[in-house]
C-alpha atoms as an extended CHARMM CRD file, in Angstrom:
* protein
*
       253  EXT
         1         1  UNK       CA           -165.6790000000     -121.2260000000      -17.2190000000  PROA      1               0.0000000000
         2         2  UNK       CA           -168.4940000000     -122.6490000000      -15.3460000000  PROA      2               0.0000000000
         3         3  UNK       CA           -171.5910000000     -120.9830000000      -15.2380000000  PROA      3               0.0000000000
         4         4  UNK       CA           -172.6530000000     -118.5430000000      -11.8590000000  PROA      4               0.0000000000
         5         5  UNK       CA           -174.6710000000     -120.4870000000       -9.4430000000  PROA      5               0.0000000000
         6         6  UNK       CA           -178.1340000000     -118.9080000000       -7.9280000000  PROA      6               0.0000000000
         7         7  UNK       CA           -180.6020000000     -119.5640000000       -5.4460000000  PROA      7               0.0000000000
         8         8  UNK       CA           -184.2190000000     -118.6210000000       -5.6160000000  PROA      8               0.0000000000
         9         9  UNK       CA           -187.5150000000     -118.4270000000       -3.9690000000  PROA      9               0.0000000000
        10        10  UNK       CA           -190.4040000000     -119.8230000000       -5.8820000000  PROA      10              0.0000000000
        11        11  UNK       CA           -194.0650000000     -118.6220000000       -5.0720000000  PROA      11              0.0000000000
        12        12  UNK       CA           -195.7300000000     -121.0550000000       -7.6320000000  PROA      12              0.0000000000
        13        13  UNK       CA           -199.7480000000     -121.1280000000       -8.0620000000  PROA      13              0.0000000000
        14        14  UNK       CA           -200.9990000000     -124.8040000000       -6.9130000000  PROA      14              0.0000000000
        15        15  UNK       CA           -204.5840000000     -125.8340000000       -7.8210000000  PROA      15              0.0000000000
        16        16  UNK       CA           -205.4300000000     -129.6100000000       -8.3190000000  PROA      16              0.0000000000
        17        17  UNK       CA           -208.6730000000     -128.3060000000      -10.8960000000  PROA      17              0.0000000000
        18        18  UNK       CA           -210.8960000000     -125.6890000000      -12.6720000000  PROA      18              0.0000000000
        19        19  UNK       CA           -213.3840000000     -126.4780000000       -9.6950000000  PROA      19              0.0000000000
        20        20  UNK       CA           -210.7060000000     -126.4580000000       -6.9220000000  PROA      20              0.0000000000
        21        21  UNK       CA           -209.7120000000     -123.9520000000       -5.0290000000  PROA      21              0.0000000000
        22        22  UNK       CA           -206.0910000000     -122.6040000000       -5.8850000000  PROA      22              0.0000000000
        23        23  UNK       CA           -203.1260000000     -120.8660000000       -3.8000000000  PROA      23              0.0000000000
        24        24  UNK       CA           -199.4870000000     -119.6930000000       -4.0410000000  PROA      24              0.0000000000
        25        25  UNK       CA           -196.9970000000     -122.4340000000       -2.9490000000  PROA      25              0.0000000000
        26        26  UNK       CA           -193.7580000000     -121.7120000000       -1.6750000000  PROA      26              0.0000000000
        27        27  UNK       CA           -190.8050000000     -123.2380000000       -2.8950000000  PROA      27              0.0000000000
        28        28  UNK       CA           -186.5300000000     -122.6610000000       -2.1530000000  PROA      28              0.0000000000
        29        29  UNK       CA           -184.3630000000     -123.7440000000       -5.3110000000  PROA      29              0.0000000000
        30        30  UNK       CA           -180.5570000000     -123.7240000000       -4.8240000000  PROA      30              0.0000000000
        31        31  UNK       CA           -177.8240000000     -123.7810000000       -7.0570000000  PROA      31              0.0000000000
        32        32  UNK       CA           -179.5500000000     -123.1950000000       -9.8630000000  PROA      32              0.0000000000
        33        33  UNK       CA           -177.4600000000     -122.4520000000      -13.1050000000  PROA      33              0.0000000000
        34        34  UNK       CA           -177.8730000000     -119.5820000000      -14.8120000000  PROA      34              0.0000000000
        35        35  UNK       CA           -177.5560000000     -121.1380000000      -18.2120000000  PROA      35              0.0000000000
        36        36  UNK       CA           -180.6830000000     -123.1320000000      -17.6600000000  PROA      36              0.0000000000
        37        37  UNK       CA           -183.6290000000     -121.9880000000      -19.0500000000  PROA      37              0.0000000000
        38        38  UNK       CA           -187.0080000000     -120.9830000000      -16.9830000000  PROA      38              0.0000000000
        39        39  UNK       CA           -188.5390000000     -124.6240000000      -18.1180000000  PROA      39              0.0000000000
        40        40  UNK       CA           -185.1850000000     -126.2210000000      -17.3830000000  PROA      40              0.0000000000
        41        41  UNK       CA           -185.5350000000     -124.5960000000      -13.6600000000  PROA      41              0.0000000000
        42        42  UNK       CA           -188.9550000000     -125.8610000000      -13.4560000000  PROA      42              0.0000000000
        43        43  UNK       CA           -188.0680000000     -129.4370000000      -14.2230000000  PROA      43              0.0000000000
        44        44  UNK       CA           -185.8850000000     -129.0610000000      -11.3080000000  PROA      44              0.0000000000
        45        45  UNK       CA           -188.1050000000     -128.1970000000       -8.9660000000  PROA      45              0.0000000000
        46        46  UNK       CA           -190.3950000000     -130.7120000000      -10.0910000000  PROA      46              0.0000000000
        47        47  UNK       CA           -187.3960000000     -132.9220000000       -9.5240000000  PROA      47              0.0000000000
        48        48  UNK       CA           -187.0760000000     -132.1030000000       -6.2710000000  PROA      48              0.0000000000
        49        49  UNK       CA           -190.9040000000     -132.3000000000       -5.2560000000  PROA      49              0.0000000000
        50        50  UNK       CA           -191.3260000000     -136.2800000000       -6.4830000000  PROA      50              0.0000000000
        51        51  UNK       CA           -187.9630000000     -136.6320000000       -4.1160000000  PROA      51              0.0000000000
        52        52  UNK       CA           -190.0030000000     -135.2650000000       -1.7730000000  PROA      52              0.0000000000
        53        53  UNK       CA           -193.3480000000     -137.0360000000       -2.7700000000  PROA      53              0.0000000000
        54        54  UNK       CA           -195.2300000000     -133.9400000000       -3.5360000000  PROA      54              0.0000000000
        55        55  UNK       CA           -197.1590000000     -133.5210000000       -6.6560000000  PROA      55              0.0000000000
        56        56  UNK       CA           -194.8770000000     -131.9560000000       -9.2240000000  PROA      56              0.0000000000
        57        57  UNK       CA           -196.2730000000     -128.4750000000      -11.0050000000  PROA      57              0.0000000000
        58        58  UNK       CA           -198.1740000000     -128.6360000000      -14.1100000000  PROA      58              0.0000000000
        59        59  UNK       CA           -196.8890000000     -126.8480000000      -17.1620000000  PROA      59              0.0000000000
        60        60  UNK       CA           -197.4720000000     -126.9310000000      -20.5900000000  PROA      60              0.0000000000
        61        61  UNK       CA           -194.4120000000     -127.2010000000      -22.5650000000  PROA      61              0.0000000000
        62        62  UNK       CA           -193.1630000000     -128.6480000000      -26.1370000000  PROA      62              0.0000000000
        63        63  UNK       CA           -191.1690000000     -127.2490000000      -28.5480000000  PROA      63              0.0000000000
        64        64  UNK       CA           -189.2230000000     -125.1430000000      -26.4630000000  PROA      64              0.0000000000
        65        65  UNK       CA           -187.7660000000     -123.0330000000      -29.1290000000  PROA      65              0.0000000000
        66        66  UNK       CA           -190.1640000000     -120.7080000000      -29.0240000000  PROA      66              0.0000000000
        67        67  UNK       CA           -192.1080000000     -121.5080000000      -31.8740000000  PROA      67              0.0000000000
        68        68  UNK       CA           -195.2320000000     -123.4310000000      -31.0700000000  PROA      68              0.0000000000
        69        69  UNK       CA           -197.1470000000     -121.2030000000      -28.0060000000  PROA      69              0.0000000000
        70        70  UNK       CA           -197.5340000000     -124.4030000000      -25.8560000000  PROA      70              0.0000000000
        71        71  UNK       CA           -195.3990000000     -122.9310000000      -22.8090000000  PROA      71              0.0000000000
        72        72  UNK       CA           -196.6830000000     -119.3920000000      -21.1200000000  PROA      72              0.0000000000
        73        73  UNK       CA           -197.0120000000     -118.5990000000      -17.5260000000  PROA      73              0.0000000000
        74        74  UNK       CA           -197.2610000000     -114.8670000000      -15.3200000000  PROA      74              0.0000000000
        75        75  UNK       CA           -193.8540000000     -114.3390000000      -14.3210000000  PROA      75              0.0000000000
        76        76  UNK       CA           -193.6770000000     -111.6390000000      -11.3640000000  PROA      76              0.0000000000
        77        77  UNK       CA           -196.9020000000     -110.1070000000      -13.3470000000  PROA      77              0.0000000000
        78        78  UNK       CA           -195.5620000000     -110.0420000000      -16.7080000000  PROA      78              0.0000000000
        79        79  UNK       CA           -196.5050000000     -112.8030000000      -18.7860000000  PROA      79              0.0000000000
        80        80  UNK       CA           -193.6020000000     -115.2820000000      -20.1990000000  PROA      80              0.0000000000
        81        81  UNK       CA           -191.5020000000     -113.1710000000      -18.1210000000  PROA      81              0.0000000000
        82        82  UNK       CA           -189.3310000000     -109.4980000000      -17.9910000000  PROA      82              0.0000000000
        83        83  UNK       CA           -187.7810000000     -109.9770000000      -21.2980000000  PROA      83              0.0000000000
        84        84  UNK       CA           -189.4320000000     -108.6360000000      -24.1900000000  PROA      84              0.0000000000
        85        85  UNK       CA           -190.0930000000     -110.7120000000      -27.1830000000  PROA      85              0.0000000000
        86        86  UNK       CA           -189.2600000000     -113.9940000000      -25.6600000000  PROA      86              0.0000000000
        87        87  UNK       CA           -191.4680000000     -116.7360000000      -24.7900000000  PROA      87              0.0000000000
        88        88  UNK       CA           -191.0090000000     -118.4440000000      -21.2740000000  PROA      88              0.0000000000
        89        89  UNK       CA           -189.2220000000     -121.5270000000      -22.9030000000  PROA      89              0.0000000000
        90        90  UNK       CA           -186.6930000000     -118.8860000000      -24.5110000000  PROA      90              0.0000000000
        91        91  UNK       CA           -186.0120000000     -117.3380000000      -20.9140000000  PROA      91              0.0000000000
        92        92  UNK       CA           -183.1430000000     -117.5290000000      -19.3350000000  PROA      92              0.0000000000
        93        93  UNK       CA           -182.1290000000     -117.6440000000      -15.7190000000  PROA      93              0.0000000000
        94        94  UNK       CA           -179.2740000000     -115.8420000000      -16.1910000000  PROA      94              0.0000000000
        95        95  UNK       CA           -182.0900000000     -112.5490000000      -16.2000000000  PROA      95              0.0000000000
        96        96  UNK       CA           -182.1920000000     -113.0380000000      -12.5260000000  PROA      96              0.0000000000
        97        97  UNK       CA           -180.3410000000     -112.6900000000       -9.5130000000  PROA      97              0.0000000000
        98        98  UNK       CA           -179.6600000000     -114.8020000000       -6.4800000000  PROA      98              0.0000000000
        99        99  UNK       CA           -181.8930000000     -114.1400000000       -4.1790000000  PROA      99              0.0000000000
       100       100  UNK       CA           -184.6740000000     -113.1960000000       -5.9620000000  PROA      100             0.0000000000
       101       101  UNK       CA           -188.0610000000     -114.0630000000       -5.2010000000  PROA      101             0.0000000000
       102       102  UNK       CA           -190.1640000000     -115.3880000000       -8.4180000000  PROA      102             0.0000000000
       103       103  UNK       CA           -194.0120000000     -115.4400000000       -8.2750000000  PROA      103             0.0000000000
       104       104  UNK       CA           -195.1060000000     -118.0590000000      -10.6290000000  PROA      104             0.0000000000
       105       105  UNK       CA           -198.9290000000     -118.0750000000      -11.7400000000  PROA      105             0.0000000000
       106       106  UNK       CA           -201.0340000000     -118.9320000000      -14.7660000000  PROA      106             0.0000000000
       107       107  UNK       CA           -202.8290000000     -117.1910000000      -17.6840000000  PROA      107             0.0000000000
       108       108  UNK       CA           -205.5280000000     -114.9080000000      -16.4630000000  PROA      108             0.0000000000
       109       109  UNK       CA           -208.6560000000     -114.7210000000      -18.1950000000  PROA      109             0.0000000000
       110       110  UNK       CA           -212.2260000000     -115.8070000000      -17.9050000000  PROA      110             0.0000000000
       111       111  UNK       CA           -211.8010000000     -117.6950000000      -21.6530000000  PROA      111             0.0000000000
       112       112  UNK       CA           -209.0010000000     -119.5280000000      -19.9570000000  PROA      112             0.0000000000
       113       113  UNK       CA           -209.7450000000     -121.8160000000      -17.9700000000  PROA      113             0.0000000000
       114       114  UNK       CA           -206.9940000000     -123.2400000000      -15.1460000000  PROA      114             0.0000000000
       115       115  UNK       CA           -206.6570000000     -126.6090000000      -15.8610000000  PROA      115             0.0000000000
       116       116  UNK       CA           -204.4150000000     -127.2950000000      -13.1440000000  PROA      116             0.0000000000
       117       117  UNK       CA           -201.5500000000     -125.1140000000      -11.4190000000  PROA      117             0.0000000000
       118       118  UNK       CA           -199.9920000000     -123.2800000000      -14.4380000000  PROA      118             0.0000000000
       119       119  UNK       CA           -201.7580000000     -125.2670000000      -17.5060000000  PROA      119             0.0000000000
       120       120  UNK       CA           -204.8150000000     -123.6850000000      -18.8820000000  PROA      120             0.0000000000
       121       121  UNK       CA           -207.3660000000     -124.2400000000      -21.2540000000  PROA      121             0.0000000000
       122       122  UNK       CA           -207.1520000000     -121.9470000000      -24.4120000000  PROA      122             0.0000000000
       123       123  UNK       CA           -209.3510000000     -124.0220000000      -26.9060000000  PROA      123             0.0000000000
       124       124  UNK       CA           -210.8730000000     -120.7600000000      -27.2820000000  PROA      124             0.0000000000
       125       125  UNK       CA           -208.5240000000     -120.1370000000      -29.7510000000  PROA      125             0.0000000000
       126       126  UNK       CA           -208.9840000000     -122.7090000000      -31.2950000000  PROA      126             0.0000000000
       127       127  UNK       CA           -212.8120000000     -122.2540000000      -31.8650000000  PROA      127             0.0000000000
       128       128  UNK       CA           -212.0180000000     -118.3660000000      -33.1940000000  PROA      128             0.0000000000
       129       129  UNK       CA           -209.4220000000     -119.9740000000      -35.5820000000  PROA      129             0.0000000000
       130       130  UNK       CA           -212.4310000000     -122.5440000000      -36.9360000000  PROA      130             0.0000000000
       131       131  UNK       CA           -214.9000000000     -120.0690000000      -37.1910000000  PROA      131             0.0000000000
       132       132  UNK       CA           -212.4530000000     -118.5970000000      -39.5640000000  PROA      132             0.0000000000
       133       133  UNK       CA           -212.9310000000     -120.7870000000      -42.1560000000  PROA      133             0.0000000000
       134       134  UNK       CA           -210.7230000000     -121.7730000000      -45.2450000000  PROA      134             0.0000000000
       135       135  UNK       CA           -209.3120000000     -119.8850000000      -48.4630000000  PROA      135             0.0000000000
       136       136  UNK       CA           -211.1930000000     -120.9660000000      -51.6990000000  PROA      136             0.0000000000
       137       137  UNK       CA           -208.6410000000     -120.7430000000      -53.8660000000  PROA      137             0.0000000000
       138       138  UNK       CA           -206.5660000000     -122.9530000000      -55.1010000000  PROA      138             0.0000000000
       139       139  UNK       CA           -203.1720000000     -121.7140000000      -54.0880000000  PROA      139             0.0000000000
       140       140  UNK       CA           -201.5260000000     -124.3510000000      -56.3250000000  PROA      140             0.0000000000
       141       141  UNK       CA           -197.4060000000     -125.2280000000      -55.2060000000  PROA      141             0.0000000000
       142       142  UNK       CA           -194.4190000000     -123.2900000000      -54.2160000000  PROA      142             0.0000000000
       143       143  UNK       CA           -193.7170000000     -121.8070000000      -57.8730000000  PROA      143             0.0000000000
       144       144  UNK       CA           -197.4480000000     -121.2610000000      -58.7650000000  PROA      144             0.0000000000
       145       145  UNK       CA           -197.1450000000     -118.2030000000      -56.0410000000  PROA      145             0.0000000000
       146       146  UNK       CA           -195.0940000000     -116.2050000000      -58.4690000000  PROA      146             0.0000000000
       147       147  UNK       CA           -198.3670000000     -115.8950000000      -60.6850000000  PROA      147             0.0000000000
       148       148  UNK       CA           -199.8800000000     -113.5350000000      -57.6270000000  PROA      148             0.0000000000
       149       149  UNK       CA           -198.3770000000     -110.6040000000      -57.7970000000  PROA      149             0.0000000000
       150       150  UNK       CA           -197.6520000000     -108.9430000000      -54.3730000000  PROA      150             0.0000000000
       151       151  UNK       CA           -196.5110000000     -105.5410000000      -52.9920000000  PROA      151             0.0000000000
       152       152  UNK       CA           -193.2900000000     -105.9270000000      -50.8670000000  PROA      152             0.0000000000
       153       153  UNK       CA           -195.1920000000     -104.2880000000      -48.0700000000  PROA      153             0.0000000000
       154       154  UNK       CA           -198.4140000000     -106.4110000000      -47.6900000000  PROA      154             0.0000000000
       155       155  UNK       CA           -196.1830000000     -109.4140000000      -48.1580000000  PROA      155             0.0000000000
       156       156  UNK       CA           -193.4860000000     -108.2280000000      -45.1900000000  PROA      156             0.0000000000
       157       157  UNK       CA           -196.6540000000     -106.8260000000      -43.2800000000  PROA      157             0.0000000000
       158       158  UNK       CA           -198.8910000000     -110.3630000000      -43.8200000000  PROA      158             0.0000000000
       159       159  UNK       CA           -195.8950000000     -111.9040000000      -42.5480000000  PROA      159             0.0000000000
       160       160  UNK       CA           -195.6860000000     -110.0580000000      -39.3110000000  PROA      160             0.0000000000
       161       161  UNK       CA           -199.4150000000     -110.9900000000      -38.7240000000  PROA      161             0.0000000000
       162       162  UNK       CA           -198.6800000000     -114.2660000000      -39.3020000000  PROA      162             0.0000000000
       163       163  UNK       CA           -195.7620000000     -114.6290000000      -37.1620000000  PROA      163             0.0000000000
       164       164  UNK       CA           -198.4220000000     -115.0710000000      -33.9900000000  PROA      164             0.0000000000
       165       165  UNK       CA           -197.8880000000     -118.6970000000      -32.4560000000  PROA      165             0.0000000000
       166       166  UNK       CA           -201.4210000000     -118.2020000000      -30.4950000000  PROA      166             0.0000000000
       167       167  UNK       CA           -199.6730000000     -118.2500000000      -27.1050000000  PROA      167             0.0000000000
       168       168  UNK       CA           -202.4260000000     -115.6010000000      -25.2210000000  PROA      168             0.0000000000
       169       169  UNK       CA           -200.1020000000     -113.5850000000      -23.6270000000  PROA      169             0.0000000000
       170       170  UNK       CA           -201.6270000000     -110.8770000000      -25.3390000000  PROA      170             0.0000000000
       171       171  UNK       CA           -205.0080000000     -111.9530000000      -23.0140000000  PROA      171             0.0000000000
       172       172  UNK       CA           -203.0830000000     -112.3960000000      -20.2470000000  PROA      172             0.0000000000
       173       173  UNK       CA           -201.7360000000     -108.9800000000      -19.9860000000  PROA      173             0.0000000000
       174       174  UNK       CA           -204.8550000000     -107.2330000000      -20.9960000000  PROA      174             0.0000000000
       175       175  UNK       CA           -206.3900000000     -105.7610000000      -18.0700000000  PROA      175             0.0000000000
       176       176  UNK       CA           -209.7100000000     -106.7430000000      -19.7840000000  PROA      176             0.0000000000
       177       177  UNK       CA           -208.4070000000     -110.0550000000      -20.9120000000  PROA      177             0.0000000000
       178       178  UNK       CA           -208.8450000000     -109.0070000000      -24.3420000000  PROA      178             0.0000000000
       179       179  UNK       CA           -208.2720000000     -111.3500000000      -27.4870000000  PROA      179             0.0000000000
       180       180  UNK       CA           -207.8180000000     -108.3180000000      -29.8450000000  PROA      180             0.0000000000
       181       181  UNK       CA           -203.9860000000     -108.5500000000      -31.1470000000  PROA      181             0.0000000000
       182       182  UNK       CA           -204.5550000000     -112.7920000000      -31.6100000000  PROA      182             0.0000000000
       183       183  UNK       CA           -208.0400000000     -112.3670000000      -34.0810000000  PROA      183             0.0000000000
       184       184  UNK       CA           -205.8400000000     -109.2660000000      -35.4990000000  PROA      184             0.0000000000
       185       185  UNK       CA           -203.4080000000     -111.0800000000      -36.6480000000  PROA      185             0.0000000000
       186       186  UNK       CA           -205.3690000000     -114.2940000000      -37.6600000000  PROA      186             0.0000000000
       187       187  UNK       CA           -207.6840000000     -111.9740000000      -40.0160000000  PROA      187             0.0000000000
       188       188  UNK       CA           -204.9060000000     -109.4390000000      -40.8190000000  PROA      188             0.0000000000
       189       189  UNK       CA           -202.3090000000     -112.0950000000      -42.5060000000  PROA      189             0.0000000000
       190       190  UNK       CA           -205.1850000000     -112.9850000000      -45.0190000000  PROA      190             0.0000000000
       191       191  UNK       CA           -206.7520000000     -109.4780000000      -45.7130000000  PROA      191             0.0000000000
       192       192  UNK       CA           -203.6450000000     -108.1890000000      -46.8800000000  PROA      192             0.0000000000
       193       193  UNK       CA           -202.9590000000     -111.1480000000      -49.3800000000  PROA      193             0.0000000000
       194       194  UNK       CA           -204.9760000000     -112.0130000000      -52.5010000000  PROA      194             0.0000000000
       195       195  UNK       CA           -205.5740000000     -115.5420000000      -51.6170000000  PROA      195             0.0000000000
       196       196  UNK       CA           -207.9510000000     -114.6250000000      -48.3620000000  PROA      196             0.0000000000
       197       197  UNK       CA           -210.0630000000     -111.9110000000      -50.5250000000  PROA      197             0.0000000000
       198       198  UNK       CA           -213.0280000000     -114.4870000000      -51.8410000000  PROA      198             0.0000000000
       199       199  UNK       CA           -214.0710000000     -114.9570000000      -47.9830000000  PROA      199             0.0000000000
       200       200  UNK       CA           -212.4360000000     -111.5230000000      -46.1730000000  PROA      200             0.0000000000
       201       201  UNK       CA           -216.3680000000     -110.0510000000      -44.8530000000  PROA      201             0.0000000000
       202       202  UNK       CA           -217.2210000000     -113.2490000000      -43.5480000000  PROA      202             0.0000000000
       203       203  UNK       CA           -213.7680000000     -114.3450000000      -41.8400000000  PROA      203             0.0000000000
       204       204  UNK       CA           -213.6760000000     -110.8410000000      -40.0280000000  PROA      204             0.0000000000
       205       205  UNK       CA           -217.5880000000     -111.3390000000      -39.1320000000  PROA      205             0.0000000000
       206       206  UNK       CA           -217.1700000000     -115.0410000000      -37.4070000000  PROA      206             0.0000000000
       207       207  UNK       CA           -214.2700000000     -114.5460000000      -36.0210000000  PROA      207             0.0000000000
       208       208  UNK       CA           -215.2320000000     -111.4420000000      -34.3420000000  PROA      208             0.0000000000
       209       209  UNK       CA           -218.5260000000     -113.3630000000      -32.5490000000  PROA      209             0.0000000000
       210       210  UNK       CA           -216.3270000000     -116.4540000000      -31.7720000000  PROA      210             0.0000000000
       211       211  UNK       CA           -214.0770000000     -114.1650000000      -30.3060000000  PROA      211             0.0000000000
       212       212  UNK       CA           -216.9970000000     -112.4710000000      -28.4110000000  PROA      212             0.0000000000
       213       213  UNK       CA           -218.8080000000     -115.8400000000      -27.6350000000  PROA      213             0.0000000000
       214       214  UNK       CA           -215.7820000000     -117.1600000000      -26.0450000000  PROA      214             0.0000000000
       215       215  UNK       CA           -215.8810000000     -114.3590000000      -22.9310000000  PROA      215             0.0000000000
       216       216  UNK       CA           -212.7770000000     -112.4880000000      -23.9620000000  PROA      216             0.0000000000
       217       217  UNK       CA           -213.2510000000     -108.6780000000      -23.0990000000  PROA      217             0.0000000000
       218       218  UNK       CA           -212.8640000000     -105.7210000000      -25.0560000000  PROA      218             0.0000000000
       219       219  UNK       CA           -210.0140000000     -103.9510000000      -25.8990000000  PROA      219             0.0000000000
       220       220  UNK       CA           -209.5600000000     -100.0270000000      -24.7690000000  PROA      220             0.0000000000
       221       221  UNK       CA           -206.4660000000      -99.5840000000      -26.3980000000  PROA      221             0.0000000000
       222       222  UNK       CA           -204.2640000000     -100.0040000000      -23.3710000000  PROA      222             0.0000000000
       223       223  UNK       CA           -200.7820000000     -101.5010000000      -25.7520000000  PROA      223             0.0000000000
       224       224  UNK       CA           -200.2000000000     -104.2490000000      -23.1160000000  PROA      224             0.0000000000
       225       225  UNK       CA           -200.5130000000     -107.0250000000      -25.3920000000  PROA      225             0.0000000000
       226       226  UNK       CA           -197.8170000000     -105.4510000000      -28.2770000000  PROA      226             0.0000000000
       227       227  UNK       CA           -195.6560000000     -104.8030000000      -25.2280000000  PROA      227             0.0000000000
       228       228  UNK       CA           -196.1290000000     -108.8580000000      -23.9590000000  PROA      228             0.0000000000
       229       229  UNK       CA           -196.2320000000     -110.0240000000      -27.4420000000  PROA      229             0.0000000000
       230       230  UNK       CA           -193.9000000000     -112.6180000000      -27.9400000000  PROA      230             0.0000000000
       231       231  UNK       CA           -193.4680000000     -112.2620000000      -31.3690000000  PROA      231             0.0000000000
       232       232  UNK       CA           -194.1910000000     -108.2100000000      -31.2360000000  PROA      232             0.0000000000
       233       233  UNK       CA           -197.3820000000     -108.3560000000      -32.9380000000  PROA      233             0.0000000000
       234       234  UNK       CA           -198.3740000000     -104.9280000000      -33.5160000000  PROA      234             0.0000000000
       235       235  UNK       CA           -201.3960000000     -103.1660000000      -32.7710000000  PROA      235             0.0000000000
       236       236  UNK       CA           -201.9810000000     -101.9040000000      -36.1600000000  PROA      236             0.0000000000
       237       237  UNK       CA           -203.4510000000     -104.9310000000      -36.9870000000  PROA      237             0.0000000000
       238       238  UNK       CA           -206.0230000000     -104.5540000000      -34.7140000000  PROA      238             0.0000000000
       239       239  UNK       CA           -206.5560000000     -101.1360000000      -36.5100000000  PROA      239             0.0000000000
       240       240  UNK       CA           -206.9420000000     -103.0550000000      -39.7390000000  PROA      240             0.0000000000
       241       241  UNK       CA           -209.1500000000     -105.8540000000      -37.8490000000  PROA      241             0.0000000000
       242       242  UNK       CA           -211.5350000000     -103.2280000000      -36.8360000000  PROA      242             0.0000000000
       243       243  UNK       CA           -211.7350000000     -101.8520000000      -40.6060000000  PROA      243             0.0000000000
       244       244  UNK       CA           -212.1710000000     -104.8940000000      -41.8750000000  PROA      244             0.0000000000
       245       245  UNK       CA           -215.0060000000     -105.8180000000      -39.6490000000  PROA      245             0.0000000000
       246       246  UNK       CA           -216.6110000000     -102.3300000000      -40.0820000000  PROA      246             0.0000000000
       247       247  UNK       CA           -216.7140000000     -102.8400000000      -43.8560000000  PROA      247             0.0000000000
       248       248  UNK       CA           -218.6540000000     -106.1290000000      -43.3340000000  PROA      248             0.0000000000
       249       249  UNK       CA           -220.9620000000     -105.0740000000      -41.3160000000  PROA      249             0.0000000000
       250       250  UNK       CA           -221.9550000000     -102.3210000000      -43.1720000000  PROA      250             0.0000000000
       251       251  UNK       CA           -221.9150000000     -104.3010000000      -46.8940000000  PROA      251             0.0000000000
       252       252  UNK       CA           -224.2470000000     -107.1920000000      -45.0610000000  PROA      252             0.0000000000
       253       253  UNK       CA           -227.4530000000     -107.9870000000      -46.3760000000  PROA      253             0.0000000000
C-alpha cells in the first residue's frame, strides 16, 4: 500500500547572517509522502530550490535518530514540532494534513545566535558544559562500577538527567529563553552519583555563572521546557539544581 500523498505550504525563516536582516519565505511543496520525515521534507524543498537556483535552507542535521541534538527548529511555535518527546529528525509528516500551512523558524534566544536561516549558534552550551569541569575520581572499567554501591533510585533518576542530548529546545520554548532544565540536568546526573561528589559545590557554582554569563534568562517556573523536552527532562531537576547551588553558596569561603 503506498503511502498518502500531501501538499503543503512552507513559511520558512530566510536570513543570509547574524548581522543580516531575516524574513519568512514562502514556499508550496507537493506530493509530499507522509512517510518522510520533517528533515526528509526539507531536503526536498531544498531540492527543489537549487532546480530553481535559489539558495537552499540551512539546517543543522546529523544523526537523525534522535540522539545527538544537532537538528531543532520552531515548528508552528512549538519547538521540534507538535509531537511530544520527539526531536524534529524523529517527526513525521504523516502528523500533518494536506493543506496545511507550516511556519518554519529557528531557535529563539539571545544566547543563540542565528547563524543563518534555521542554524544557530549554541556554543553556549558548550562553554556551561566546560565550566563544569571533570570528576576526580578514578572511575576505573565497566566491572570496577560494582564496587560503588548505588540506590536503584539515584541510579534510574541520574539516568533521566543524563538522558539530555543538549538540543535547547528547552530555551527555545521558554518565554524568558531560560537554560534552567539543560544546567539541571548536566549538574543533576552527577550530584546524585558518588563519582561527581569530590567537585559537586563548585560544578553547581560555575555552571550557574556560565549559564548566567552566556545571556540566558531566568526561569519563573512556567513548565514549557519539560513540556518541549525532547527527552522529557523533568523539572525536578531544576529543583535539585537550585539546592545544590544554594548549599554552595552558603558553605563558600
Amino acid at each position: 500500500m503506498s503511502a498518502e500523498k500531501i501538499n503543503l505550504t512552507l513559511k520558512v525563516w530566510r536570513q543570509k547572517n547574524s548581522e543580516a536582516a531575516g524574513a519568512l519565505a514562502t514556499y508550496t511543496l507537493r506530493d509530499i509522502s507522509t512517510d518522510m520525515s520533517f528533515l526528509e521534507m526539507l531536503d526536498v524543498l531544498n531540492e527543489q530550490l537549487l532546480l530553481t537556483g535559489e539558495e537552499p535552507v540551512a539546517f543543522d542535521h546529523d544523526c537523525r535518530e534522535g540522539i545527538c541534538g544537532m537538528c531543532g527548529a520552531v515548528v508552528n511555535g512549538r519547538p521540534h514540532g507538535p509531537e511530544r518527546e520527539t526531536t524534529l529528525c524523529q517527526l513525521h509528516m504523516r502528523h500533518f494534513k494536506s493543506g496545511d500551512t507550516l511556519v518554519i523558524e529557528p531557535f529563539r534566544a539571545r544566547a543563540f545566535r542565528v547563524v543563518r536561516d534555521l542554524v544557530v549558534d549554541r556554543t553556549a552550551f558548550d562553554a556551561i558544559i566546560q565550566a563544569g569541569g571533570y570528576v576526580s575520581v578514578n572511575v576505573g572499567g565497566a566491572p570496577d562500577a560494582n564496587a560503588l554501591p548505588i540506590s536503584q533510585k539515584n541510579a534510574e533518576q541520574a539516568m533521566d538527567a543524563a538522558a539530555c542530548i543538549g538540543c535547547g529546545a528547552c530555551v527555545a520554548a521558554c518565554p524568558n529563553a531560560a537554560a534552567m532544565l539543560f544546567v539541571s540536568g548536566k549538574v543533576s546526573q552527577l550530584a546524585l552519583l558518588p563519582q561527581g561528589h569530590p567537585e559537586r559545590r563548585e560544578r553547581a557554582l560555575n555552571m550557574v555563572k556560565a549559564m548566567d554569563g552566556q545571556g540566558f534568562g531566568n526561569c519563573t517556573n512556567e513548565r514549557e521546557c519539560e513540556a518541549a523536552c525532547p527527552k522529557a527532562i523533568s523539572i525536578r531537576h531544576i529543583a535539585r539544581l537550585n539546592r545544590e547551588y544554594l548549599k554552595a553558596a552558603l558553605s563558600g569561603d
